[in-house]
C-alpha positions as CSV (number, residue, x, y, z in Angstrom):
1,X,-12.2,9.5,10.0
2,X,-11.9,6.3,11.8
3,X,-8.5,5.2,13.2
4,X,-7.1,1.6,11.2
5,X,-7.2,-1.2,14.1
6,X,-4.9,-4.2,14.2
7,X,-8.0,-6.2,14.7
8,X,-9.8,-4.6,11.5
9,X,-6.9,-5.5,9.7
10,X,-6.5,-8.8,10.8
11,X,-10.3,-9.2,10.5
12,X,-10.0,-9.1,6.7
13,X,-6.7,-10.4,6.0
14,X,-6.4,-13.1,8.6
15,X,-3.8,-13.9,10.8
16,X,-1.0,-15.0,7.7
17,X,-2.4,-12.2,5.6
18,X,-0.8,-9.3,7.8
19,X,2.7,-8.1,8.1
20,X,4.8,-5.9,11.0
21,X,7.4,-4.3,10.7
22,X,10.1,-4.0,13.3
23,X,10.1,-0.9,15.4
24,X,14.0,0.1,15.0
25,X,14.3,3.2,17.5
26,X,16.9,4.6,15.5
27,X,14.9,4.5,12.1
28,X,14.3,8.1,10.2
29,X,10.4,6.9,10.3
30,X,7.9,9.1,12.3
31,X,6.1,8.0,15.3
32,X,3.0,7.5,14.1
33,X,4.0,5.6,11.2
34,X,6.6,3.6,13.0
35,X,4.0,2.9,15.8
36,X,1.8,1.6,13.1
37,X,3.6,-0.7,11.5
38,X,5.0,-2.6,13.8
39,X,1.5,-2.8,16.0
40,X,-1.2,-3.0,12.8
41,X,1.1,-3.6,10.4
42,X,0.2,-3.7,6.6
43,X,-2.1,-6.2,4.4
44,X,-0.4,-9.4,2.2
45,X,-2.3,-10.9,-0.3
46,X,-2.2,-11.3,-4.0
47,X,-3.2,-7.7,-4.4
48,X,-0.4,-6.2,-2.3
49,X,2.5,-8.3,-1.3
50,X,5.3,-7.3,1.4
51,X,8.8,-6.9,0.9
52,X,9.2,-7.5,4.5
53,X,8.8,-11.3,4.1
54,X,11.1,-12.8,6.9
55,X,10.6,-17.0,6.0
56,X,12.5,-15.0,2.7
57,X,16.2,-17.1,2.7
58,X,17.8,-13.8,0.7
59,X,15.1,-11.0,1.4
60,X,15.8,-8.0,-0.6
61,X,17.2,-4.5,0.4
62,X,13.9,-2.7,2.2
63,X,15.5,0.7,1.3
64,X,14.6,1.9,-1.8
65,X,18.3,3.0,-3.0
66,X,19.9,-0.5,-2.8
67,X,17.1,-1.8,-3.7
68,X,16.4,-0.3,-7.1
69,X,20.1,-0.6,-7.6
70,X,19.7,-4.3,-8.0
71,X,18.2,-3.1,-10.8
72,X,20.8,-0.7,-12.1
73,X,18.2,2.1,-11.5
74,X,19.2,5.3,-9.8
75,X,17.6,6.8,-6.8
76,X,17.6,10.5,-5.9
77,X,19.7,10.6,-2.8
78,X,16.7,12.4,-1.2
79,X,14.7,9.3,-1.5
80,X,17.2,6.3,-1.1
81,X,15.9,5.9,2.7
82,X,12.9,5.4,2.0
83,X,10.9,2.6,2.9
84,X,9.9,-0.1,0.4
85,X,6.5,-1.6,1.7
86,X,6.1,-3.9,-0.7
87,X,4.3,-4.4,-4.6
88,X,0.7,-3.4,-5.4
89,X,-0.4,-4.8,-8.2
90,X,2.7,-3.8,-10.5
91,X,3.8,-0.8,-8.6
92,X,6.5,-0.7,-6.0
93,X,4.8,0.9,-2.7
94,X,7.3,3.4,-0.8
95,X,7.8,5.5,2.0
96,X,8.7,8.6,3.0
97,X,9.9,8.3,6.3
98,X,10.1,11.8,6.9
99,X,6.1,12.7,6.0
100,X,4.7,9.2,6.5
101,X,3.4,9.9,2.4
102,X,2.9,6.3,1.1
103,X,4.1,6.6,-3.0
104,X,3.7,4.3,-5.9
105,X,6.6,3.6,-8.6
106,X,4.8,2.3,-11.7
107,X,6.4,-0.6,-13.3
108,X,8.9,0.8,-15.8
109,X,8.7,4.6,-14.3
110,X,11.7,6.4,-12.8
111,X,9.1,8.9,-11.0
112,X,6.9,8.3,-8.2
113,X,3.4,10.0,-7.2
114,X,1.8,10.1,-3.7
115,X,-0.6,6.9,-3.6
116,X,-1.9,7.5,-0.1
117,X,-1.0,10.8,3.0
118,X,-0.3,7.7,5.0
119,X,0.6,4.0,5.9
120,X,-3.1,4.0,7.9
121,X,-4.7,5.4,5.1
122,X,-3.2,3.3,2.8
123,X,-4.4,0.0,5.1
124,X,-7.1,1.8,5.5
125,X,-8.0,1.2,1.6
126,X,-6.8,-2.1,1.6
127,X,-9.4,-3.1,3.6
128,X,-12.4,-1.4,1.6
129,X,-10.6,-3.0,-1.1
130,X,-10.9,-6.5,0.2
131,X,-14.6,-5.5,1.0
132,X,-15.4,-4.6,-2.6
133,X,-13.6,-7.7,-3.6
134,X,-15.8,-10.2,-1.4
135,X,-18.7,-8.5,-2.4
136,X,-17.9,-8.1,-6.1
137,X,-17.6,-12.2,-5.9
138,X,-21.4,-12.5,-4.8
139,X,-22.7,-10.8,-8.1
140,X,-23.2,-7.4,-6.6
141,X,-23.2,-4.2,-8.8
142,X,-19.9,-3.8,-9.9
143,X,-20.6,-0.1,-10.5
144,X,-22.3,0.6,-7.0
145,X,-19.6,-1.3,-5.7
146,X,-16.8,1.1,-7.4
147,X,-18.7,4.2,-6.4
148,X,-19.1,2.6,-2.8
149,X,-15.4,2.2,-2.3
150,X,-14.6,5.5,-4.0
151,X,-17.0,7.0,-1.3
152,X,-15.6,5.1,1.7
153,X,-12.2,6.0,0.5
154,X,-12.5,9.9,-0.5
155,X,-13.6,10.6,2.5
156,X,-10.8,9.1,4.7
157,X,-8.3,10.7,2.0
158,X,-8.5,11.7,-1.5
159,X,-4.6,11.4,-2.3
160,X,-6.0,7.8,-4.2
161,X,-7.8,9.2,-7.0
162,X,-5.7,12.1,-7.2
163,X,-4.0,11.2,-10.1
164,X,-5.9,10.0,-13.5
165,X,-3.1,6.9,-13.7
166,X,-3.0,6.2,-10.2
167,X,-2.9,2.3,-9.5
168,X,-6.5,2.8,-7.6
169,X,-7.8,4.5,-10.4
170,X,-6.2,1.8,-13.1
171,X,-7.8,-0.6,-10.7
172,X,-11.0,0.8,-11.1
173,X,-11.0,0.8,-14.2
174,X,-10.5,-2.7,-14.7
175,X,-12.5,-3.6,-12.4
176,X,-15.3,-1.9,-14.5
177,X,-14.4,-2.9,-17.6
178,X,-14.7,-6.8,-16.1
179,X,-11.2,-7.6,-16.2
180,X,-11.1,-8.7,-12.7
C-alpha cells in the first residue's frame, strides 16, 4: 500500500482543487487523520465538494449534529461530532473522529455505511478516480477502465465495494451503463 502524498494529490487536483483542514489540537480526531488533513488535505471538484470552503460568507456547521439539524434531521448523539468532509456525488461524506472510518449518508437516508477505513484511503480513491476519468475522456475501454480502478482500489482497501449500493459501486455502474 502506498502512502497518499500532498504532491499526488495536488498533482491531480491542482493547486484550487485541494482542501486542508485546520489542525485544532484539541479536536477528538486521531493523529493520523488530523495530520492528514491539514498537510494533504482532501480533493474538490465537481465529483466531491468540501464543506470546509473558507471564501464561504455563512459556511455551514462541519459537525454533523448541527449540521443535519438545519435540516430538522436527528443525529445519534454518538455520531454528532463527527466530521462532515464534504458531498460526493449525492452523499454527505463523514467522519468518525474516533476510528478515522470515512462514511457516506445517501441522499434521503437516516443511516450511514463505511465508504472508506480512512481519510487517506478515501483520497487515495479520488485520485484513481480522477485517473479513470481522464482516461475515460480519451475513448479508452470504459470496462477495462472500471475493472482497472476496481483493482487499484481493492487492493489499497476494499471498504468501497463493500456494499452493493455504495456510492462507488452506483458510480460504477453508471459509468458502465454510459451515463457519465
Amino acid at each position: 500500500m502506498s502512502e497518499v502524498t500532498p504532491n499526488e494529490l495536488t498533482r491531480a487536483y491542482g493547486l484550487t482543487g485541494v482542501v486542508y483542514f485546520p489542525h485544532y489540537s484539541t479536536s477528538a480526531l486521531e493523529f493520523h487523520t488530523k495530520n492528514f488533513l491539514s498537510s494533504t488535505g482532501v480533493p474538490h471538484d465537481e465529483i466531491f465538494t468540501s464543506r470546509a470552503d473558507v471564501n464561504d460568507p455563512e459556511p455551514d456547521p462541519i459537525e454533523l449534529g448541527p449540521l443535519l439539524e438545519l435540516d430538522d434531521q436527528k443525529c445519534p448523539e454518538e455520531r454528532r461530532d463527527w466530521l462532515a468532509l464534504g458531498y460526493l456525488r449525492t452523499a454527505l461524506i463523514a467522519l468518525d473522529p474516533r476510528s478515522g472510518m470515512v462514511h457516506a449518508y445517501p441522499e434521503g437516508e437516516l443511516e450511514s455505511h463505511p465508504l472508506h477505513r480512512d481519510v487517506e484511503s478515501f483520497a487515495f480513491c479520488m485520485i484513481e478516480f480522477k485517473k479513470l476519468r481522464d482516461a475515460k475522456s480519451a475513448d479508452a475501454d470504459v470496462a477495462l477502465l472500471v475493472q482497472d480502478f476496481r483493482e487499484s482500489v481493492t487492493a489499497h482497501d476494499s471498504t468501497p465495494f463493500r456494499y452493493e449500493d455504495s456510492e462507488w459501486n452506483l458510480v460504477l455502474d453508471e459509468i458502465r451503463d454510459g451515463i457519465w
